[in-house]
N, C-alpha and C positions, 0 to 999 in steps of 0.2 A: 498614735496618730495625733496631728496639730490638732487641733481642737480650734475651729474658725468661728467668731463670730465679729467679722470684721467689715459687717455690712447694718451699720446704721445711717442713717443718713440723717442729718437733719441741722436744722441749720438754723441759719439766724444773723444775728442784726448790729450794728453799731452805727449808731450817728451822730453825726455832726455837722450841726446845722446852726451855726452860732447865729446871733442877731433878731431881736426882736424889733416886728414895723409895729410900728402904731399906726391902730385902727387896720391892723393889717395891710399894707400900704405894699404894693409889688417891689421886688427886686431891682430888676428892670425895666418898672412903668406899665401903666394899664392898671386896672381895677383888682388882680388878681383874686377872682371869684373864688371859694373853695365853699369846705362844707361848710353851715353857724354850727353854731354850738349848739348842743341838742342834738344833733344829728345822728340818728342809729345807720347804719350802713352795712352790707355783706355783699359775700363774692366767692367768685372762685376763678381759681389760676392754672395751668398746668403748667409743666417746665421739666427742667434736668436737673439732677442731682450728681452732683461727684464726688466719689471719695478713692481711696486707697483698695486699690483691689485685695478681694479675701485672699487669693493664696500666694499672690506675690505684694507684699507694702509698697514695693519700688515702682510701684506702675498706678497709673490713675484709671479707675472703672465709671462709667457711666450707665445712670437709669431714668427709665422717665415718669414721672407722676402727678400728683397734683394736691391741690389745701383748698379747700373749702374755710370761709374766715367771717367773721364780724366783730364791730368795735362802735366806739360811742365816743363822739365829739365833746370834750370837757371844754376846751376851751376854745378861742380863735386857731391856736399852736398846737393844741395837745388834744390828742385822744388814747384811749386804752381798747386794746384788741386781743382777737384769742381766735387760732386757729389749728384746722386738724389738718396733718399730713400725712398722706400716703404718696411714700416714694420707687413705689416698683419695686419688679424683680432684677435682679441680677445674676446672670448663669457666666459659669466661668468652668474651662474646661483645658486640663494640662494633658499634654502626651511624653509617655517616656514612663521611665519608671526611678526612684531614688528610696534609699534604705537609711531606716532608721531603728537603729539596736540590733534585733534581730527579724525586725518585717520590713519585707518590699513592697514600697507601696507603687503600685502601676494602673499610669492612668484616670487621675483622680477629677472629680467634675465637683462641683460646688453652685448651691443655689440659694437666694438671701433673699429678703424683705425686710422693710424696714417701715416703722409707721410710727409716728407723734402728735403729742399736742404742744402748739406754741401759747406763750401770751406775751402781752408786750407793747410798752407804753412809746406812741407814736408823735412825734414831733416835726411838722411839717411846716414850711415858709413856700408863698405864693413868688412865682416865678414872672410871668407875663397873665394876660387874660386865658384863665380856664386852665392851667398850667401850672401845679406845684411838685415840688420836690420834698420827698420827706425821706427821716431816719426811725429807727427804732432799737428796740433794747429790751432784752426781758429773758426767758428760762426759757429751754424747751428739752420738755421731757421723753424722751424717745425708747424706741424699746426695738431690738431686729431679731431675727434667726435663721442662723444658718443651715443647709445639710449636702454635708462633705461625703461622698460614695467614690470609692477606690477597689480596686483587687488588692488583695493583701496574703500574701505571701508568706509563711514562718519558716526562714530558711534556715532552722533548725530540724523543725518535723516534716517541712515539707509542706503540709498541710496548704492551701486555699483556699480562698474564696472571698466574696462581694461583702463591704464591710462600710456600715452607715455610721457616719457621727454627729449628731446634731448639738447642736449650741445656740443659746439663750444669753443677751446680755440687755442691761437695760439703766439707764441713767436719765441725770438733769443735769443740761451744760447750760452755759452763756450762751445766750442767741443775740446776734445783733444785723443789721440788714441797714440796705440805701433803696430807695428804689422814687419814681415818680407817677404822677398821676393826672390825666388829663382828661377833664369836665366835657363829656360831649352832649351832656344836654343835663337839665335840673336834676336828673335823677340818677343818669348813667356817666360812667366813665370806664377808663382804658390806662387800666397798673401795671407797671414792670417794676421787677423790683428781684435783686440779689441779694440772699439772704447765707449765715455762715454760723456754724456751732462746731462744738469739737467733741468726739464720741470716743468709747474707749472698747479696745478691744479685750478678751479674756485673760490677756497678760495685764489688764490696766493701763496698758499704752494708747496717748492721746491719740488722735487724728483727724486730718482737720474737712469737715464735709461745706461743701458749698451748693446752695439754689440759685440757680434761673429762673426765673418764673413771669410769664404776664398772662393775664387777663381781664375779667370785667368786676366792675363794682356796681350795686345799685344801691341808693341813698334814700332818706326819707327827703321832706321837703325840711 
């Protein structure tokens, strides 16, 4: 039997946010308030994850989860952050039956989890008043598992019966994300932000996982 372990999810970040304001100076005008420097901050987001579904790769699966996160303002531009992911379950269930060597396998269902840690240095430019835009960049370390249950057939002896495979896979990709952030008062605000890493399955073939995600942040002063 395939051996699935084709449900990690996790993701992450690349940015690109050219251009330094002095004195932090908006984009488009206005004060563009953000954090100072010093600023400790955490949050949390929920959203979607999608990648490649476990028993078919040609098709996209979707799950929903959420990250819990915190980071520390180095500079007017720059902060470093670190967060955990849990991205749901994923249940996936085929009808029919297909042979391979000498077993039938009929009716096979599949079920994943996928959870990590990101980190990853944030580089943000203020957009208008209370309104910036940031990227990021960093590793994230992820780890899923799958379990594949089928009937399984030896259409040699005949024999049957219910037959479980479970698989473990686990790595560290590039994470890279875009996302924005908008100050609704000194302490809180309101983050969206797309994030994208690439996982590998137990052949070691890449695949590429993407996050949605918004929520809240709360900041020190």
């Amino acid at each position: 039997m395939k051996k699935i372990s084709r449900f990690s999810l996790f993701a992450a970040i690349m940015l690109a946010t050219g251009s330094a304001f002095a004195g932090g100076g908006a984009l488009l005008g206005g004060s563009g308030e953000g954090m100072e420097v010093g600023t400790m901050y955490g949050g949390g987001s929920v959203g979607q994850a999608t990648t490649d579904c476990m028993m078919d790769d040609t098709e996209s699966c979707s799950s929903t989860g959420f990250k819990i996160y915190g980071g520390y303002k180095l500079t007017d531009m720059f902060a470093v952050e670190g967060g955990y992911y849990s991205l749901g379950t994923m249940e996936e269930t085929m009808t029919g039956s297909y042979t391979k060597g000498q077993y039938t396998i009929t009716n096979p269902s599949a079920e994943g989890e996928a959870s990590g840690f990101g980190i990853s240095a944030v580089a943000s430019v203020p957009v208008v008043d209370n309104f910036e835009v940031f990227g990021k960049a960093g590793a994230m370390m992820w780890k899923s598992e799958a379990t594949v249950t089928a009937q399984i057939t030896d259409t040699v002896s005949g024999q049957s019966g219910k037959g479980t495979d479970i698989a473990e896979k686990e790595g560290t990709s590039l994470l890279l994300g875009v996302g924005a952030n908008y100050k609704v008062s000194d302490n809180w605000g309101i983050r969206g932000e797309y994030e994208h890493f690439k996982r590998q399955d137990m052949a070691d073939e890449d695949h590429d996982v993407g996050i949605v995600s918004v929520g809240a942040t709360f900041s020190t002063l």
